[in-house]
GUKE-687018 format. One line per 4 residues: number of its first residue (from 1); for each residue x, y, z of C-alpha. Coordinates in steps of 0.1 Angstrom, whole numbers, m for minus. Each point is the difference from the previous one (the first is absolute). Last residue first. Layout:
N
NUM> X:Y:Z; ...
END
This chain:
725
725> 449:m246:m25; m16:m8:35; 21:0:33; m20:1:29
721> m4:m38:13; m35:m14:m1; m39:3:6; m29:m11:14
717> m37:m10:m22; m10:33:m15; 22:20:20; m1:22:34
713> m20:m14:25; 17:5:34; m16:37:5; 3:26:25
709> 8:31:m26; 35:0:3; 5:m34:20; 43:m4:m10
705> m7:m36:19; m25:m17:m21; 17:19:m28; 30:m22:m2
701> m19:m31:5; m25:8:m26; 29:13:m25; 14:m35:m1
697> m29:m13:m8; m9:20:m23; 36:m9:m21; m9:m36:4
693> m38:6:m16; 23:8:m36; m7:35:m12; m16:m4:m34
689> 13:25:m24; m23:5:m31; 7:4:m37; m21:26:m21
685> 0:6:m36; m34:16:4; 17:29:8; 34:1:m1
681> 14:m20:29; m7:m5:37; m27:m15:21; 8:m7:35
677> m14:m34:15; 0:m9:43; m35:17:m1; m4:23:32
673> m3:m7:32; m29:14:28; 16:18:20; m14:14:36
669> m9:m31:8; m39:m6:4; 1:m21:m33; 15:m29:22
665> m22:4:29; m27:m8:m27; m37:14:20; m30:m12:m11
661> m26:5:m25; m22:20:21; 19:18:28; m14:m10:34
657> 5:21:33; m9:m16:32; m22:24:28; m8:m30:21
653> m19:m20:m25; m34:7:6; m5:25:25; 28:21:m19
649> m14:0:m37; 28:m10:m22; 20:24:m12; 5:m3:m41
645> 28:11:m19; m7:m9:m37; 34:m12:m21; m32:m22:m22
641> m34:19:6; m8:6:m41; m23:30:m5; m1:4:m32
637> 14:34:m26; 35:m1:18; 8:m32:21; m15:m23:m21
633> m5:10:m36; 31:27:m2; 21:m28:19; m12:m27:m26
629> 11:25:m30; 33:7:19; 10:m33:4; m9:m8:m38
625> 23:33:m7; 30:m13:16; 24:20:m15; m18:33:m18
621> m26:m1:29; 24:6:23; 19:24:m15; 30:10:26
617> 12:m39:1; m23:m32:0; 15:m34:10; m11:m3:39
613> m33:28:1; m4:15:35; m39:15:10; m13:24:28
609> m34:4:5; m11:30:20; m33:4:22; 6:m15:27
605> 21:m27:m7; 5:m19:m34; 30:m19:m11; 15:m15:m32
601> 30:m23:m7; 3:m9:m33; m14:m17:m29; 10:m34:14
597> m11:m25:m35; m35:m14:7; m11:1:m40; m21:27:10
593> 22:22:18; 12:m4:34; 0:15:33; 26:m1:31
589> m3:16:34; 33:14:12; m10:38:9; 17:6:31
585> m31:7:28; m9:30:19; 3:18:m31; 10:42:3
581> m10:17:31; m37:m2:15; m28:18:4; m18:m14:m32
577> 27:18:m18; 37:11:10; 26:15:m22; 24:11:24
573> 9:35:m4; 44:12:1; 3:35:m12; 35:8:m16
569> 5:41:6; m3:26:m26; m34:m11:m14; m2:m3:m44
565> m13:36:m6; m31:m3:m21; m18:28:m23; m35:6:23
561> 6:39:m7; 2:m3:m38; 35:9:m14; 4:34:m11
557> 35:0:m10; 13:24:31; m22:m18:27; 16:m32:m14
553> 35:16:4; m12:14:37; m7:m33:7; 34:m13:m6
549> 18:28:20; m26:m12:31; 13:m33:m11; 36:1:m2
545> 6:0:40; m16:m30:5; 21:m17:m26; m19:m19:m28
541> m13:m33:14; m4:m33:m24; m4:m29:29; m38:m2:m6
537> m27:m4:22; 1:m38:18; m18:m29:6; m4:m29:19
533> m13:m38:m2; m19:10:m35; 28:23:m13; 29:m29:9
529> m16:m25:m21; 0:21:m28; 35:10:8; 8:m42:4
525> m16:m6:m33; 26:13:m23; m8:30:m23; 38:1:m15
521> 5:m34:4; m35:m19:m17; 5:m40:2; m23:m3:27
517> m28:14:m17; m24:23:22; m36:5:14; m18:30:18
513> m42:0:5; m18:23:19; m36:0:5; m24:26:m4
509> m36:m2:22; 1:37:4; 11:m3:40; 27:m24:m10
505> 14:21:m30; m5:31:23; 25:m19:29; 23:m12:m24
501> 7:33:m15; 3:15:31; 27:m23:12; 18:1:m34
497> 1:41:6; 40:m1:m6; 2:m32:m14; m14:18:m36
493> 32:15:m6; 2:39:7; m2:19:m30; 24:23:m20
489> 4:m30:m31; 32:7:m20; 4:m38:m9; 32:1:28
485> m18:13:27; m7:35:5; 3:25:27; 27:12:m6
481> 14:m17:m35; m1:m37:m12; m8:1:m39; m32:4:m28
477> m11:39:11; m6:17:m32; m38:m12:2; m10:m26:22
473> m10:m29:m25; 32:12:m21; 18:m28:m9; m29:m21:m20
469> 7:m40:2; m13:m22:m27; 0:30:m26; m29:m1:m27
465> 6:32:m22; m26:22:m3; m31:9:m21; m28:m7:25
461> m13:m39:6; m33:m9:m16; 10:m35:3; m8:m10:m33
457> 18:31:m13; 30:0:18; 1:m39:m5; m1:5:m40
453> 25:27:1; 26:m23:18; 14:13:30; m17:m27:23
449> 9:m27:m19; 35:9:m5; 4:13:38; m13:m31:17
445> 37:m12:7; 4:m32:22; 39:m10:m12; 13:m28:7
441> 34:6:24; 30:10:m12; 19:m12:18; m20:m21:20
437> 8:m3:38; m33:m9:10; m1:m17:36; m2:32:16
433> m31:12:m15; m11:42:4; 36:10:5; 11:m20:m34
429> 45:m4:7; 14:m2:m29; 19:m30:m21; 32:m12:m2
425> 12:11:33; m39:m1:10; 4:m41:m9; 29:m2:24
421> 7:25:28; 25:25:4; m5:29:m22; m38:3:m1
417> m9:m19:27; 21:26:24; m17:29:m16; m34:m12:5
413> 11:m3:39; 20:34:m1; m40:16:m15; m16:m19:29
409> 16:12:26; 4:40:m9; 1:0:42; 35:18:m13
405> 15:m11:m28; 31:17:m7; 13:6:39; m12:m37:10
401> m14:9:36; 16:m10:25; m9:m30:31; 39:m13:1
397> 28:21:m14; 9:m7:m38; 22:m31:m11; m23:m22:m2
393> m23:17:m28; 33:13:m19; 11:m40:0; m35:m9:m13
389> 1:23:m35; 38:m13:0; m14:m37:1; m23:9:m28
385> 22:14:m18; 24:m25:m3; m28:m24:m3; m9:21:m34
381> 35:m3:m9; 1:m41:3; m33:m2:m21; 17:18:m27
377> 31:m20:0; m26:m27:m3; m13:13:m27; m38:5:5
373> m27:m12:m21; m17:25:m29; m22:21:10; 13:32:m11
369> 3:35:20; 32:m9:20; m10:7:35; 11:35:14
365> 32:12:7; 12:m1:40; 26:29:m1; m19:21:m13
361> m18:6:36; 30:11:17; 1:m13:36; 33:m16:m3
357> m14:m37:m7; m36:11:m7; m26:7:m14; m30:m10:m29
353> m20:33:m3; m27:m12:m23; m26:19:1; m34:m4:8
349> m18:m23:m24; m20:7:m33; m4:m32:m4; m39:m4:11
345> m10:25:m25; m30:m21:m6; m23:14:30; 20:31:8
341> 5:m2:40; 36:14:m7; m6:33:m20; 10:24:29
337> 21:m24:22; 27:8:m32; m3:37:10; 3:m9:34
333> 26:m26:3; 21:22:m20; m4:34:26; 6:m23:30
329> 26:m18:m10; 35:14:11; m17:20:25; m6:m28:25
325> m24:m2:31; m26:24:m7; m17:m15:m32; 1:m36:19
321> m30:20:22; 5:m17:33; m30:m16:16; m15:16:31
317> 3:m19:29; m28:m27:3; m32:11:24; m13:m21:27
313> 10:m35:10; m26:m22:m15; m15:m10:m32; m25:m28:0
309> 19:m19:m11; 36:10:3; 20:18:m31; 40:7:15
305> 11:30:m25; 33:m1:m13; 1:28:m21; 18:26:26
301> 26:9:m28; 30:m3:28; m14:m8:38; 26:m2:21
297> m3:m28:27; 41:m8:1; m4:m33:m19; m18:22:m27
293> m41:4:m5; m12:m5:m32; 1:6:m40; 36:7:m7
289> 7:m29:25; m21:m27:m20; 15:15:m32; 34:m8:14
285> m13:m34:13; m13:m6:m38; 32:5:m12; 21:m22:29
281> m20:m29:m6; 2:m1:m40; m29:m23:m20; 7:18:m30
277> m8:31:14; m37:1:m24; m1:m38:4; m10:11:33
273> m36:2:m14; m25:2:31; 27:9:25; 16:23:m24
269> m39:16:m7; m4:3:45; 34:22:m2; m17:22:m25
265> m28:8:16; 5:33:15; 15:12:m33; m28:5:m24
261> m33:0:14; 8:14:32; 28:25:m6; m25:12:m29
257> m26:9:22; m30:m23:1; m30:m9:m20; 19:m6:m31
253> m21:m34:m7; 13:m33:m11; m37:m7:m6; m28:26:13
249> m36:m9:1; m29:30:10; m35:m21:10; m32:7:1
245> m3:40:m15; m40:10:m10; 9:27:m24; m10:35:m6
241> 8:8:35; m24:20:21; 18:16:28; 36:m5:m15
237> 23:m2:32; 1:m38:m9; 1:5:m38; 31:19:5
233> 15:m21:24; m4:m30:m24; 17:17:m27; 31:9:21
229> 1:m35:15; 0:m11:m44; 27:23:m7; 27:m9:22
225> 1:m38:m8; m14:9:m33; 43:8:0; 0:m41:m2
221> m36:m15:m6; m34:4:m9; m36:m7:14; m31:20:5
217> m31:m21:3; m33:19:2; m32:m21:8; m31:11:m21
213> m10:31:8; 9:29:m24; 16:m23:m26; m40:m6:m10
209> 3:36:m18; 24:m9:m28; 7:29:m11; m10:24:27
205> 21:m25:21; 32:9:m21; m9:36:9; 1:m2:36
201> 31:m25:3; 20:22:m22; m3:30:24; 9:m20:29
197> 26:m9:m17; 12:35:m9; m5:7:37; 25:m32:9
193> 25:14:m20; m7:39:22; 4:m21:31; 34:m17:m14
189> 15:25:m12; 6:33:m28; m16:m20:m26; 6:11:m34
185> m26:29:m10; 31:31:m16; 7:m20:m27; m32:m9:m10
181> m6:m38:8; m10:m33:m18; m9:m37:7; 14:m25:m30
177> 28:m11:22; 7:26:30; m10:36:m5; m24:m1:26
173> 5:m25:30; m7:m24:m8; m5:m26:m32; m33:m20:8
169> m4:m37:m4; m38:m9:5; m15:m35:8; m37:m14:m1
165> 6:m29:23; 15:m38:0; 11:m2:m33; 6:35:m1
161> 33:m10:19; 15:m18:m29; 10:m34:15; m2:m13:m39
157> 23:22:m12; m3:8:m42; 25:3:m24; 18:33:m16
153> 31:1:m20; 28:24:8; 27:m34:m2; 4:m7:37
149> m37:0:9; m25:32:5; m34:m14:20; m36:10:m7
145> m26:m12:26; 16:23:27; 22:m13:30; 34:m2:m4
141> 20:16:m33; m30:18:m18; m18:13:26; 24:8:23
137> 20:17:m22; m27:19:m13; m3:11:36; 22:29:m16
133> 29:5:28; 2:35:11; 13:m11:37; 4:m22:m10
129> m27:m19:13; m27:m16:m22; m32:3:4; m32:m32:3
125> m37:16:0; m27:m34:13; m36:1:m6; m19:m30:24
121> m37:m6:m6; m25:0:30; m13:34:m15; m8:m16:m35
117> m27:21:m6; m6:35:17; 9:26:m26; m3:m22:m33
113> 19:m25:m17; 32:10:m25; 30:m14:20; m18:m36:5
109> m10:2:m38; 17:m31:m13; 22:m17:27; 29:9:23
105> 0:33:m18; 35:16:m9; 11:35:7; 26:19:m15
101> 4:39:16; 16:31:m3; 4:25:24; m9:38:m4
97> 17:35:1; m13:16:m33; m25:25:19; 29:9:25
93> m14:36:16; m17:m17:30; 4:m43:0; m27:m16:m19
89> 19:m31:0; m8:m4:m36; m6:m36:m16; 20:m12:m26
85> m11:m32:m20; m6:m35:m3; m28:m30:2; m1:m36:m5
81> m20:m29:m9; 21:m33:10; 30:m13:m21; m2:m30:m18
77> 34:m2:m17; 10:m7:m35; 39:10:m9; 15:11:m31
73> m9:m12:m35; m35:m6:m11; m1:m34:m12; m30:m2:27
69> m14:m38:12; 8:1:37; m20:36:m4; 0:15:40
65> m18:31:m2; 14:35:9; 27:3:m20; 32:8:4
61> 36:5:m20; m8:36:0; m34:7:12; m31:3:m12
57> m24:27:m4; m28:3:30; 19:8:26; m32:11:19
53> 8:37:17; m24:14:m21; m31:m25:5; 4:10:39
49> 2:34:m7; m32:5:1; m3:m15:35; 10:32:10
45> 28:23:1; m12:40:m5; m4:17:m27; 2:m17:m38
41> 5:m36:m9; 32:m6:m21; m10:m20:m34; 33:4:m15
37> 29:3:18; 8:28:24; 40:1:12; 7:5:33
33> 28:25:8; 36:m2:8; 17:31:12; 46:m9:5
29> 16:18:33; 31:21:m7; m14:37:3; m32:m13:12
25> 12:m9:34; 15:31:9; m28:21:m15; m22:m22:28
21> 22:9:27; m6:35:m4; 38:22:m7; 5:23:27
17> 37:m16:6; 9:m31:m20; 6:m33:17; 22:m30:2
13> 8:m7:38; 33:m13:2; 15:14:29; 23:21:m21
9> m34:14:m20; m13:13:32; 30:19:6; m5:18:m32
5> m31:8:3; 6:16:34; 32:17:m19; m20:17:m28
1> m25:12:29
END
């Protein structure tokens, strides 16, 4: 038995024989508990609580009328009526497993009204990603009525969300932000997160009882990409639901593998911002090959997915997992993949494995660490480099594989900015904004204000320290491993039962809506894109032969019966709703804000509405937050038609197809172009690099003819010569 165990342990599965999964967990695991403040209600949640959860003491550096004329130092902002606490999950044997909440009222008293009223009235629940991400973050860096600045203080947004509806930020899944676990009640999945949600929903309506059928928005971004489908499938196979669910929202959303949200699109971000290769030919052709089909048909990472409207041509090959195609940085990518969609830990990069004249990876040092300019003999060794880093690409046989890299695409294209390209030299690379190459950037920190005593205790918060991101949302397991992906999450990613999922949100009267920021590179909006024309389950497969011995492990720690294998074999499913695959149309319709500045590009069809934000990176609402605040009121809580696709009846107008607001052949290019202006400096000591229109130019001719993703427009006006500092 000794050398069973044994074995087991060499092919990296961490376990301990007999031992019950829960005492595993709780031997390393931190228990957080709510804490009861004065006045708690007794027995069950009802509209009691309601005058406990008020913040009713003030806040630091807040208060909750506007006073032009105070000498009261700090800051005066008129912030609605609010509401916060923890609320328990009621999962079986985890009493102190609950999620915390802040709401906001749109106006006085529209939270507190009775069963029945209001039931025309929109309530909206915005989470962060992660995953293990506080939607704290979100609250108080994008799209909540209190906003951290640069210097810790706090000021007040005036495209706050609550503005528009009674708005709750909730920290999920337990043990993240001010919600709490016992050691042995994190969330073993997916299903069992959406449970605990479930859970949450029923008693949070208890409290305010006119939740429980007034229109249910439930919005959120990056890893809420994953979570949210999984929410909405529990409520759908919930015969009487405690909530009356209109719409689920996902920005910049994890609702692929990681193959598709990280790597596939990575060719498609050098086409939107080529200043990334410095405007070089023969780089972005290697990355072109690395991604697509060689000159002798060979198919290398199989990313280079041909999108048609509506979709034809059957199923796509299975994408490669980049984790099987290079040893070198599979195990680094993964553990540093496993805090990556943090909200405001947007520098902790991959690594930085700079290469290359004789294959040794010291022998390319990294950047110099200051910003100061560069010497010119400095500038001469980092071409020397360079031009080393492309003689090893040329000189290797056609249609291979880069042996340290693998289909790792987007981590070598990160790496190549980094310590070949001017400002991210100088400055670093941000994955979630590509023109922001701050070093350091300024900082959007909540922690001070929400550490402080006087917050705790206003907020009704347990005794706890405030962490944006929490690293143990699924227990012990935080990395890639089998049957894992890199966060340490055992469940299939929401594309796998898209189709279904469409299909119950239609029948249920749910739509769907998905929108993105140009400027974001690690989620880009080609994967997104990608999931609604056709989708895929995941490319993270432990070996066939390893699973019987892996399910006799979970047999052996008591795992529950349902505890997920990720499948063995890729499984292609085409996401199809209203009977048909994917769009029938690109999305190229444009719509503006209210001061008639383009917003974006948004489209609606069957069901779905799809939306593309030029200027706005990972956090939407955190960089064009007026945008947002006019897509939330349109195309979110109303009913605007504009990006609408609309058949015309057949007897009337021969079966035409009309698409209100129009159709801009220009924004139905696969690219839309980026800002010709990179950011870089300390901080708010920033200077900018403007990329002269000659150097577009230049690229538009070149790339007219390279045609990676089908597109001509590639810059914000054309583009020059390769060759920037």
């Amino acid at each position: 038995m000794l050398r069973f165990w044994i074995g087991i342990a060499a092919l990296g599965v961490s376990v301990i024989p007999a031992w019950p999964w829960t005492t595993v967990l709780a031997a390393n695991l931190p228990s957080t508990f709510p804490h009861n403040y004065t006045g708690i209600p007794s027995g069950d949640f009802s509209p009691e609580w309601q005058e406990y959860f008020l913040v009713k003491d003030p806040l630091p550096n807040v208060t909750t009328q506007a006073k032009p004329d105070t000498t009261q130092a700090g800051i005066d902002i008129d912030i609605a009526r609010n509401f916060a606490g923890n609320i328990a999950v009621d999962r079986q044997g985890h009493p102190n497993n609950t999620l915390w909440f802040w709401a906001f009222e749109k106006e006085n008293g529209s939270l507190t009204v009775e069963a029945g009223e209001r039931e025309d009235e929109p309530w909206l629940i915005w989470l962060n990603g992660g995953p293990g991400s506080s939607s704290l973050v979100g609250l108080m860096t994008e799209n909540g009525p209190l906003q951290v600045t640069g210097d810790f203080s706090i000021v007040g947004n005036n495209f706050s969300w609550n503005k528009l509806a009674d708005a709750f930020w909730v920290d999920q899944p337990v043990g993240t932000g001010f919600s709490t676990s016992d050691a042995t009640g994190y969330v073993l999945d997916e299903d069992q997160m959406g449970q605990d949600f479930l859970g949450f929903l029923t008693n949070l309506v208890k409290v305010f009882p006119s939740l429980a059928t007034r229109p249910f928005y439930l919005t959120g971004e990056s890893y809420a990409g994953t979570f949210i489908p999984y929410i909405a499938k529990t409520i759908f196979s919930t015969p009487n639901p405690p909530v009356n669910l209109k719409k689920i929202v996902i920005g910049d959303g994890t609702i692929g593998g990681f193959a598709l949200y990280e790597e596939i699109s990575t060719v498609n971000t050098l086409e939107t911002y080529p200043a990334i290769i410095n405007f070089d030919p023969d780089v972005f052709l290697y990355f072109k090959e690395q991604l697509s089909t060689t000159s002798v048909g060979e198919h290398l990472c199989n990313y280079d997915i041909n999108l048609t409207y509506p979709q034809t041509g059957g199923h796509f090959p299975p994408l490669v997992d980049p984790f099987d195609t290079t040893v070198d940085l599979a195990a680094s990518v993964a553990a540093s993949r496993s805090r990556r969609l943090t909200a405001n830990a947007r520098k902790e990069k991959t690594l930085s494995w700079a290469r290359r004249a004789t294959g040794d990876m010291d022998n390319v040092e990294r950047r110099d660490s200051g910003l100061s300019d560069l010497t010119s003999r400095a500038r001469e060794e980092r071409e020397e480099k360079r031009l080393a880093w492309k003689r090893d690409l040329t000189g290797r046989p056609n249609g291979t594989l880069d042996p340290m890299y693998g289909c790792f695409l987007y981590e070598e294209m990160l790496d190549y900015a980094e310590n070949f390209t001017f400002p991210w030299t100088v400055g670093e690379f941000d994955p979630y904004d590509i023109p922001d190459a701050l070093r350091p950037e300024v900082p959007s920190d909540p922690s001070i204000f929400l550490n402080d005593v006087r917050t705790r205790s206003a907020l009704h918060a347990p005794i706890k320290e405030w962490v944006e991101i929490f690293g143990h949302p699924f227990g012990n397991f935080t990395s890639h491993g089998p049957g894992r992906n890199p966060f340490g999450d055992p469940s299939v990613e929401p594309m796998a039962f898209m189709t279904e999922l469409a299909a119950n949100a239609s029948a249920k009267g749910v739509n769907i809506v998905i929108y993105e920021g140009n400027d974001d590179s690690l989620v880009a909006h080609r994967g997104l894109q990608v999931v609604i024309q056709v989708s895929q389950t995941s490319f993270l497969s432990p070996l066939p032969l390893l699973l019987p011995v892996l399910k006799a492990v979970f047999m052996t720690l008591s795992l529950p019966p349902s505890f997920p294998l990720r499948p063995t074999k890729n499984k292609n499913q085409n996401i199809t709703f209203g009977g048909i695959q994917g769009f029938t149309r690109k999305p190229a319709t444009p719509f503006f804000d209210d001061d008639g500045t383009f917003a974006g590009i948004v489209h609606q069809e069957r069901n779905i509405t799809y939306a593309l934000f030029p200027n706005a990176g990972h956090f939407v609402p955190r960089s064009v937050p007026q945008a947002a605040f006019v897509f939330l009121r349109e195309f979110i809580l109303g009913s605007n038609t504009t990006g609408l696709v609309e058949h015309v009846d057949d007897s009337t107008d021969n079966g035409a197809v009309v698409v209100v607001g129009g159709e801009d052949p220009v924004l139905g290019e696969d690219v839309l172009p980026g800002t010709n202006v990179i950011f870089y400096g300390h901080g708010t000591t920033a200077s900018s690099l403007v990329i002269p229109s000659e150097t577009f130019a230049s690229w538009s001719s070149f790339i007219a003819t390279a045609t990676a993703t089908a597109s001509g427009v590639v810059g914000p006006a054309s583009t020059a010569g390769h060759g920037l500092p």
